[in-house]
N, C-alpha and C positions, 0 to 999 in steps of 0.2 A: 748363678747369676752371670749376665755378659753384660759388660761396657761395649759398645760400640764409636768408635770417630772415622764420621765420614772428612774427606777432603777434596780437595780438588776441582770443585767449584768455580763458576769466575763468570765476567760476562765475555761474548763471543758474537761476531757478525755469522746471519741465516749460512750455509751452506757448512760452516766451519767443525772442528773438531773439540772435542774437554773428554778425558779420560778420570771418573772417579772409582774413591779409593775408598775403601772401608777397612780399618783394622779394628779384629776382637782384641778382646782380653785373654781370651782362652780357644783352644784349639776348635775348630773351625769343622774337622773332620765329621765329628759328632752330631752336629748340628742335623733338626729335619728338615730346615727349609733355612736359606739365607739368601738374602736380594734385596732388592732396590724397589722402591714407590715413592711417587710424586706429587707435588700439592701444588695447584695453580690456586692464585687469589680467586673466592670464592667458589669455588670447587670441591668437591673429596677427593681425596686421598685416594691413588688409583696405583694398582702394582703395574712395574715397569719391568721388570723380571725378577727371575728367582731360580737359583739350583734348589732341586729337592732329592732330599736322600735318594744314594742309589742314580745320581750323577744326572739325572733328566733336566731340561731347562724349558722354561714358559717365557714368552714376551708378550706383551702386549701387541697387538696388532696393530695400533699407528707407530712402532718401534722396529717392526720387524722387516731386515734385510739393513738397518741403521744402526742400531746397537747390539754389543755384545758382551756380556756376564762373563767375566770366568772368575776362577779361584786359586790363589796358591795357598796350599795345605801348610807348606813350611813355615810361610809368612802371616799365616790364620787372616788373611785379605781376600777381599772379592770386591772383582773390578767393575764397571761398565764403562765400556768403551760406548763415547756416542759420535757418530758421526754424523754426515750432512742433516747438522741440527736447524732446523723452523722456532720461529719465532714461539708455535704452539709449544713448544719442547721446556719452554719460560715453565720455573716452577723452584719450590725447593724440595729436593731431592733429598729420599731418607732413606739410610740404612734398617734391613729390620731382621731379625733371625728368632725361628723359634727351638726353644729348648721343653721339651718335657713337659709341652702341653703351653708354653707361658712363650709370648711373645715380648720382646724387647726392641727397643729404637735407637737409635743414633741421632743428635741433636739437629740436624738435619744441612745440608749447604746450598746455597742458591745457584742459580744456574737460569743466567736472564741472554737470550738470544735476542740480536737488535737485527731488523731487518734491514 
């Protein structure tokens, strides 16, 4: 089983920067996939990135050249750096990683862009 907490969350004027933070409970190396997905009010749940075993990374295409995932192994965290955030970028942000077939979430933290 993994705990996941995200942070780092906040509101922020369009153009600006929020760097979030995920820490497990347990190492991180292991993992097949861990990354970030977003919930806008009435909308689904849409992946925003993700390392997958084997060190590859996916974004989403309204994210991409904006933000950026990484991971410290030491620290069993994984970031996303977001930068020149849009209003659309408004959502709550959720950590997710799978283990051994079973996926797991993090309670998730908002992240409201004011134009």
């Amino acid at each position: 089983q993994v705990q996941l907490v995200e942070s780092g969350g906040g509101l922020v004027q369009a153009g600006g920067s929020l760097r979030l933070s995920c820490a497990a409970s347990r190492s991180i190396f292991s993992l097949n996939r861990m990354g970030w997905y977003r919930q806008a009010p009435g909308k689904q749940r849409e992946l925003v990135a993700v390392i997958i075993s084997g060190g590859s990374i996916k974004y989403a295409d309204s994210v991409k050249g904006r933000f950026t995932i990484s991971r410290d192994n030491a620290k069993n965290t994984v970031y996303l750096q977001m930068n020149s955030l849009k209003p659309d970028d408004t959502a709550v942000y959720y950590c997710n990683c799978q283990l051994y077939g079973l996926n797991y979430w993090g309670q998730g933290t908002q992240v409201t862009v004011s134009s």
